[in-house]
C-alpha positions in Angstrom: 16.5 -18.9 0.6 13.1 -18.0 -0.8 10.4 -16.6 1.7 7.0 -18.3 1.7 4.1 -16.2 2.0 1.9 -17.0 4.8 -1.1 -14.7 2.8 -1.4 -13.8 -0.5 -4.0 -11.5 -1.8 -4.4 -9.8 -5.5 -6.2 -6.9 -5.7 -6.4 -3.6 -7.9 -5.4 -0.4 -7.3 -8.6 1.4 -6.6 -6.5 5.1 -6.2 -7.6 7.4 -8.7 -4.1 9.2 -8.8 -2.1 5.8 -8.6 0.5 4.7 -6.0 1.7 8.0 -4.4 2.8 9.4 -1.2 -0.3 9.5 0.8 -1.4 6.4 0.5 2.0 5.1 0.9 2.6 6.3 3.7 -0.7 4.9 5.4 0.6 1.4 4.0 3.8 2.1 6.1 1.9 3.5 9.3 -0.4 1.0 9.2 2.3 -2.0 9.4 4.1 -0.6 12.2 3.0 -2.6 15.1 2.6 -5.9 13.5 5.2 -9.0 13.3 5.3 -9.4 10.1 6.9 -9.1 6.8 4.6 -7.8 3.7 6.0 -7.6 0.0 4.0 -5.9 -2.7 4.8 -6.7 -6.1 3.8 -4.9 -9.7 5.3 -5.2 -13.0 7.7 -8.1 -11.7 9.6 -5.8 -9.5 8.4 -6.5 -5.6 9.0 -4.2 -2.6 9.1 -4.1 1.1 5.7 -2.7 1.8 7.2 -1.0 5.0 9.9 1.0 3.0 8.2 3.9 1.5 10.7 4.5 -1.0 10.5 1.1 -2.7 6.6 1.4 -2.5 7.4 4.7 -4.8 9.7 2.4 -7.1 6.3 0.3 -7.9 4.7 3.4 -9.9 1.8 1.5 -9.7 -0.9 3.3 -11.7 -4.5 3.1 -11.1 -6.2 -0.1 -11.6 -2.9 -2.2 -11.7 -2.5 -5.8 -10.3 -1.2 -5.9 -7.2 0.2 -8.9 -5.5 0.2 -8.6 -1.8 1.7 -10.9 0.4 2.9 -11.2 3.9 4.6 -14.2 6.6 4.5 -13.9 10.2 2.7 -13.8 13.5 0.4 -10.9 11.9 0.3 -11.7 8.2 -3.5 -11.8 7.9 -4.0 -8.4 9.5 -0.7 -7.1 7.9 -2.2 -7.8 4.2 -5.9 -7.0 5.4 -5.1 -3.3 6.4 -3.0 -3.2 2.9 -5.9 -4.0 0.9 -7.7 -2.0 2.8 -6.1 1.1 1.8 -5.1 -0.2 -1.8 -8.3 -1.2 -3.0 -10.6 1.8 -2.0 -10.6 5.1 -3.6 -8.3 7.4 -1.5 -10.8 9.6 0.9 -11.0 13.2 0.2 -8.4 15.5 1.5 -10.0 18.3 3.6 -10.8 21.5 2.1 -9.9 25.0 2.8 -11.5 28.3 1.3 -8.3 29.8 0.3 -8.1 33.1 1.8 -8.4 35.8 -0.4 -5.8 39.1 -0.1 -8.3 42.2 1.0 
């Protein structure tokens, strides 16, 4: 049985250092409370956007097409807080002065 996608959004990957960890897992914390199911698909291969080790699978690098698309009772906000942290440029980390041995 194939799903049907309530929304469907394509975007590009605006993170400089591609589809890693970080950004993952915001994609993954940021679905957590909606009903929903979101697929992401690069390259022909799609993954569950709520498993962060098929979102690793993608090794989607910057500037790659992305497909986004989600079906359920939250599908618009599901895909809007995907693109959201997709499309921008990952924020800067926070900074330390490294501490220097006296």
């Amino acid at each position: 049985m194939e799903i049907v996608a309530d929304v469907t959004r394509q975007i590009v990957l605006g993170i400089a250092n591609g589809l890693h960890l970080a950004p993952i897992a915001r994609v993954v914390n940021s679905l957590s409370n909606l009903d929903c199911q979101v697929r992401i698909e690069f390259n022909g291969r799609t993954s569950n956007a709520r498993s962060a080790s098929d979102l690793m699978l993608l090794a989607a690098t910057h500037g790659a097409p992305l497909n986004i698309s989600a079906d359920g009772s939250d599908a618009e906000a599901a895909v809007e807080a995907v693109v959201a942290i997709l499309e921008s440029p990952e924020p800067p980390r926070e900074t330390t002065t490294p501490v220097r041995p006296r």
